[in-house]
C-alpha positions in Angstrom: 0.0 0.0 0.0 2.8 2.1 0.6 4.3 2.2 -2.3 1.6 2.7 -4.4 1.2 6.1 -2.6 4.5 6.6 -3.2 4.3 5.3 -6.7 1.3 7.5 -7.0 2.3 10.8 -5.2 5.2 10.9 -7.9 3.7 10.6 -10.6 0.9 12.8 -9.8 3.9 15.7 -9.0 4.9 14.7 -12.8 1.9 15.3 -14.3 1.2 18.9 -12.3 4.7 19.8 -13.3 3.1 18.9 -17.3 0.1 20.8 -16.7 2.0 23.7 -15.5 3.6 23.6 -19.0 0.7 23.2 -20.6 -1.1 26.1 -18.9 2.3 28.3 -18.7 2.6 28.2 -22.3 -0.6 28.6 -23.5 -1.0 31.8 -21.1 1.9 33.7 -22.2 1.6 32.7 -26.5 -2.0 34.1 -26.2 -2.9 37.3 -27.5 -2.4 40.3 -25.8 0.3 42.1 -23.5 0.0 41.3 -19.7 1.8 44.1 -18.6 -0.2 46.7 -20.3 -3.1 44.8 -18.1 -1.3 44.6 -15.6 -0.6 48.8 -15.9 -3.9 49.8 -16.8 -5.0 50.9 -20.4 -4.1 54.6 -19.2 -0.7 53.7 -18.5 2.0 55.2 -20.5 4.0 53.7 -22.3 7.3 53.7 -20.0 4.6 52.8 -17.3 4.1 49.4 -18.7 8.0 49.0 -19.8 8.8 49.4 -16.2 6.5 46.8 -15.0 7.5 44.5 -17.9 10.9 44.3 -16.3 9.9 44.6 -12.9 7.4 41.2 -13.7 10.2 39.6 -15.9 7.8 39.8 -19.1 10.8 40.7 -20.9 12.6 38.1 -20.5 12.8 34.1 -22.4 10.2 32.2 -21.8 12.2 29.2 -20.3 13.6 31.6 -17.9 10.2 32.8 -16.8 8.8 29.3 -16.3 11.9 28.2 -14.5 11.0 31.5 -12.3 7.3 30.5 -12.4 8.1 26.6 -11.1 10.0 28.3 -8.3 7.3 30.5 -6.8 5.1 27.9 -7.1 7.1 25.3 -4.8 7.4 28.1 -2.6 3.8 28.5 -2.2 3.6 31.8 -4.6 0.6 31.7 -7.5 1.6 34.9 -8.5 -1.0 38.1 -8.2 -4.2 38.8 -9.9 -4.5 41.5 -11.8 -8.3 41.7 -11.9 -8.4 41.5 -7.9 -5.0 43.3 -7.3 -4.6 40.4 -4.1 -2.1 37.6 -4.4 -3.9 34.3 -6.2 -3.0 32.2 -3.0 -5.1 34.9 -0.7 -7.9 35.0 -3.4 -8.1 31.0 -3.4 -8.5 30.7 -0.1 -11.1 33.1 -0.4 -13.4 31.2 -3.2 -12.2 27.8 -3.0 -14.2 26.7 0.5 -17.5 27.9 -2.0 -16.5 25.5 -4.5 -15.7 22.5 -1.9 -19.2 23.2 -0.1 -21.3 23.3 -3.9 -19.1 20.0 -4.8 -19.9 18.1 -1.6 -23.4 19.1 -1.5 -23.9 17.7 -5.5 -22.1 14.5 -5.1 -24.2 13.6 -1.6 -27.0 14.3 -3.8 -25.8 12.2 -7.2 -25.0 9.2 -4.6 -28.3 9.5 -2.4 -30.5 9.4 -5.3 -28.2 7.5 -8.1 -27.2 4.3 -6.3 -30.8 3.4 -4.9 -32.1 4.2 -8.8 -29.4 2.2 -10.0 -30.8 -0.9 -7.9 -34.4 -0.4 -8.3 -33.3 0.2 -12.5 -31.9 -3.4 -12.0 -34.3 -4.7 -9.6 -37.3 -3.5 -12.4 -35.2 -4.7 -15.6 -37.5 -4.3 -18.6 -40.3 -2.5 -16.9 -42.0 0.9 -16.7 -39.9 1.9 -13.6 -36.4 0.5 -15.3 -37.3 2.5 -18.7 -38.1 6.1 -16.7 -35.0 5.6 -14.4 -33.1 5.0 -17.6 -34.6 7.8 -19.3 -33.4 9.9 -16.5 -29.8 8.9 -16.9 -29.7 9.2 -20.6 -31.2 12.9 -20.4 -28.1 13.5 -17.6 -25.8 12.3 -20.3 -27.5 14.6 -22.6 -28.1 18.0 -21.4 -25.7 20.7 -20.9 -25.4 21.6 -17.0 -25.4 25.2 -17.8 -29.0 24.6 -19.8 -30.1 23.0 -17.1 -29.0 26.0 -14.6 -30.8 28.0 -16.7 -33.8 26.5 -17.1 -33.9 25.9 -13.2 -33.8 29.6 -12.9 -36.4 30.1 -14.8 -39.2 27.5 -13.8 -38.6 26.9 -9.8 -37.2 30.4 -9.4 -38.9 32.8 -11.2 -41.7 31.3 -12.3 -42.3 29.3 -9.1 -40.1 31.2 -6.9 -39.4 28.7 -4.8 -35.8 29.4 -4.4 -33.1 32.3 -5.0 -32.0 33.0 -8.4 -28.2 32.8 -7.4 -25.9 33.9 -4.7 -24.7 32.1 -1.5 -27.2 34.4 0.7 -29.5 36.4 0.8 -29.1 40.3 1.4 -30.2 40.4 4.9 -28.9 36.6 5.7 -26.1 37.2 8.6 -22.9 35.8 7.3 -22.1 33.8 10.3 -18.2 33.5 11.7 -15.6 31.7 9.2 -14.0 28.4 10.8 -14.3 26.4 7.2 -15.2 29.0 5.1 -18.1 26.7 4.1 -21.4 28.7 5.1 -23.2 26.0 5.6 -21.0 24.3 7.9 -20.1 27.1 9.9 -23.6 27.9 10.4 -24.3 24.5 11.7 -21.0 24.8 14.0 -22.3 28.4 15.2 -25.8 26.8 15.7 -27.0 29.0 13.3 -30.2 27.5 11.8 -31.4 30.0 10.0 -28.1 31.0 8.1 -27.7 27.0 7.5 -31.7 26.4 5.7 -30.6 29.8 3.8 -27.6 28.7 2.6 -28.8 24.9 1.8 -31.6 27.2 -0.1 -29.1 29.1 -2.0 -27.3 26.1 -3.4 -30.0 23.5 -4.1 -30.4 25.0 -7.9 -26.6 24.9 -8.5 -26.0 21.8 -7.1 -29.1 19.7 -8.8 -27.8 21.1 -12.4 -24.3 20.4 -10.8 -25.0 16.7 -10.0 -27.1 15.9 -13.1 -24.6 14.3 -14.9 -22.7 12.4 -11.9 -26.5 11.1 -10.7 -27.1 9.7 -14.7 -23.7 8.0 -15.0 -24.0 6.5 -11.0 -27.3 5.4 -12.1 -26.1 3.6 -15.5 -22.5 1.7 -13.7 -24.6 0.6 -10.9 -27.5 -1.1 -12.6 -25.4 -2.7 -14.6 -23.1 -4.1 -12.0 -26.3 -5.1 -10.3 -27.8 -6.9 -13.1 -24.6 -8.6 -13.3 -24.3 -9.8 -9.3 -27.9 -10.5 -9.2 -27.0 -13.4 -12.3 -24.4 -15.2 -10.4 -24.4 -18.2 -9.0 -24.5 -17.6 -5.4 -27.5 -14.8 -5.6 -29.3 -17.5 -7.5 -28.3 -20.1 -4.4 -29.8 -17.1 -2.2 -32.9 -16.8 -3.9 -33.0 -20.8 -3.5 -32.3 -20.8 0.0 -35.6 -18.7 0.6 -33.5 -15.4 1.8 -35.6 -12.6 1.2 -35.1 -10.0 -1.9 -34.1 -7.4 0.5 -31.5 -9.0 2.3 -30.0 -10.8 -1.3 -30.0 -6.9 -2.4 -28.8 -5.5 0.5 -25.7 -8.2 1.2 -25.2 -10.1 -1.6 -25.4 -7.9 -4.7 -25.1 -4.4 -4.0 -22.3 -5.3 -1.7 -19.9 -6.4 -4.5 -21.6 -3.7 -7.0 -20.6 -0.7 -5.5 -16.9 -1.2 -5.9 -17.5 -0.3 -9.7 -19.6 2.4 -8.5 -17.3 3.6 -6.1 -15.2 4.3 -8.9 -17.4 6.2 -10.9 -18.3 8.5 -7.8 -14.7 9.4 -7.7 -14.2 9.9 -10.8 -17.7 12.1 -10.8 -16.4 14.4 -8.1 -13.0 15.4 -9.7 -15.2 16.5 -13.0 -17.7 18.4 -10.8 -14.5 20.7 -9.8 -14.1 21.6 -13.3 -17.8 21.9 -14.2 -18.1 24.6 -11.3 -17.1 26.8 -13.6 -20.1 26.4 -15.8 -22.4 26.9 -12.5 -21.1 29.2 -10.5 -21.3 31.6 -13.5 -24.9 30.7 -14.2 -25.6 31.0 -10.2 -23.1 33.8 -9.4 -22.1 31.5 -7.0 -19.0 33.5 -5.5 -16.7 30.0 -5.6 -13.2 28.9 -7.4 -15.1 28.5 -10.8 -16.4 31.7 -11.1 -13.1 33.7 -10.1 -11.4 32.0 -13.0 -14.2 32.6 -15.2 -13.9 36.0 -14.4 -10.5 36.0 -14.6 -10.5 35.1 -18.0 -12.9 37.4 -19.4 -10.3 39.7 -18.1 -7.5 38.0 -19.9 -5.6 37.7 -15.9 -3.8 34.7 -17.0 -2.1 34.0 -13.4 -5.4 33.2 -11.6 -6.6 30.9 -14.5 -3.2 29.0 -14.1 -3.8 28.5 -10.4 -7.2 27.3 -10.5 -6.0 24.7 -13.4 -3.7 23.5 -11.1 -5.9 23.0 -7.9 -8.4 21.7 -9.8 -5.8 19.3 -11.5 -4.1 18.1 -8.1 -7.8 17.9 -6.7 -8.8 15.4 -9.4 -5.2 13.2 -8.7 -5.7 12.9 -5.0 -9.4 12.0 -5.6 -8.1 9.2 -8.0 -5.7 8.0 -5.0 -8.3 8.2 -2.7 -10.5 6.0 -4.4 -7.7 3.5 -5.2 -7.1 3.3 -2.1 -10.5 2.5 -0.8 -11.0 -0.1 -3.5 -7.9 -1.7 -2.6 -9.4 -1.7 1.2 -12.5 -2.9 0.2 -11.4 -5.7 -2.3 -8.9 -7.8 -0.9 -8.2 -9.0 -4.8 -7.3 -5.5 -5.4 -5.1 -5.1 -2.2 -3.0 -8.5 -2.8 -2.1 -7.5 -6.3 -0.3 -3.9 -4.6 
């Protein structure tokens, strides 16, 4: 187990130091000048020569990302122009919005996706199976930021049964940051009321958010369950005269999830990047829309940070998941 972390943990620093590339490059051969952003467009012009050497803009790009690579190991993502903070302050900042939208959409996609996924299976071939499987096909189907809007537009303006966007509301008492995560703090502070206005606030992002991770948990776990529930032993079960709900319950679903395990994991690190989609249809003040912001601004530092995160987020989800299959499988674990 060790070493696969090991194993891992390198080559995940491999593949940031590739996506730092990637993102480096593409950033500074776009179009566009970054120090006359950074100056201001009523900057003169020995204004924005100044801060071209003072930002090392004039200098070879290999030397710059060399420079770049540096800050980052120590901790430096450079500073936003569009802000004027340092990335790393701003990040800290919006990234606890992101992580709170996230968690909330995947305990939704797993609450509702694994017991459709059974039931799917459990119904094969009839009028339940076919609408459960419609459902995941139209997850697979429509754009999340389609869905956001037409969420807006049906349950809260026409309805108005929840806020068009936003964490709170304008009178909603902002209650002390321990997480950074409203909801949570609220619950720490025992603030009810800030925590059922904050749950309100992200229901809408967080449905269109977990639209697609509930259709594909749905689709890998009835088909793991049709699978189990075909086997030899489920058939001995059934045989035996143990009742359907304990032959789902700890026969099947037990050695389905592991595939759908999987597919959760997987799920979350794509919700990170899909936040950005969102959180711009919401405003939702998180990690997605700073770098969406960021972008229409052309402030190229920012965007590279939040690639990054986003990036290393994804990896350590994938470890994290191999590592709980490998607990839960001892197959899995005897082959590390």
């Amino acid at each position: 187990m060790r070493r696969l972390i090991l194993k891992r943990l390198g080559l995940m620093v491999v593949m940031l130091v590739g996506l730092a590339m990637i993102t480096f490059t593409v950033a500074n051969v776009a179009p566009g000048d970054p120090a006359r952003l950074a100056a201001g467009p009523d900057a003169s012009q020995e204004m924005v020569e100044q801060i071209r050497v003072e930002r090392g803009f004039d200098r070879a790009l290999p030397v710059r990302f060399a420079i770049y690579i540096g800050n980052l190991v120590q901790g430096d993502l450079g500073t936003s122009v569009y802000t004027g903070r340092e990335v790393a302050q701003d990040v800290a900042i919006f990234l606890p919005a992101t992580v709170e939208l996230v968690l909330f959409s995947i305990f939704i996609a797993i609450v509702l996706g694994v017991p459709l996924g059974v039931l799917a299976a459990v119904w094969q071939n009839k009028a339940g199976d076919h609408a459960i499987r419609l459902l995941s096909v139209s997850g697979v189907a429509l754009p999340m930021f389609w869905l956001g809007l037409m969420l807006q537009w049906y349950l809260a303006l026409e309805l108005g049964w929840f806020p068009l966007g936003g964490r709170l509301g304008t009178f909603d008492e902002v209650p002390p940051a321990i997480t950074g995560m409203i909801s949570v703090d609220a619950l720490l502070s025992g603030d009810l009321s800030t925590f059922g206005a904050a749950l309100n606030h992200m229901i809408l992002p967080a449905t269109a958010l977990s639209f697609p991770a509930l259709a594909a948990i749905i689709r890998v776990n009835r088909a793991e369950m049709l699978e189990v529930l075909g086997r030899d032993y489920v058939v001995n079960a059934r045989a035996q005269g143990i009742g359907p709900i304990r032959i789902i319950a700890a026969y099947a679903l037990k050695n389905a999830i592991l595939p759908t395990l999987a597919m959760i994991g997987l799920r979350f690190g794509w919700m990170l990047g899909g936040t950005v989609l969102v959180e711009s249809v919401f405003d939702f003040p998180g990690i997605g829309l700073y770098a969406a912001k960021a972008a229409i601004s052309s402030d190229f530092e920012p965007i590279m940070a939040v690639t990054l995160i986003l990036g290393a987020a994804f990896m350590l989800t994938n470890l994290v998941i191999d590592l709980t299959y490998a607990a839960l499988d001892p197959r899995v674990r005897n082959q590390i």
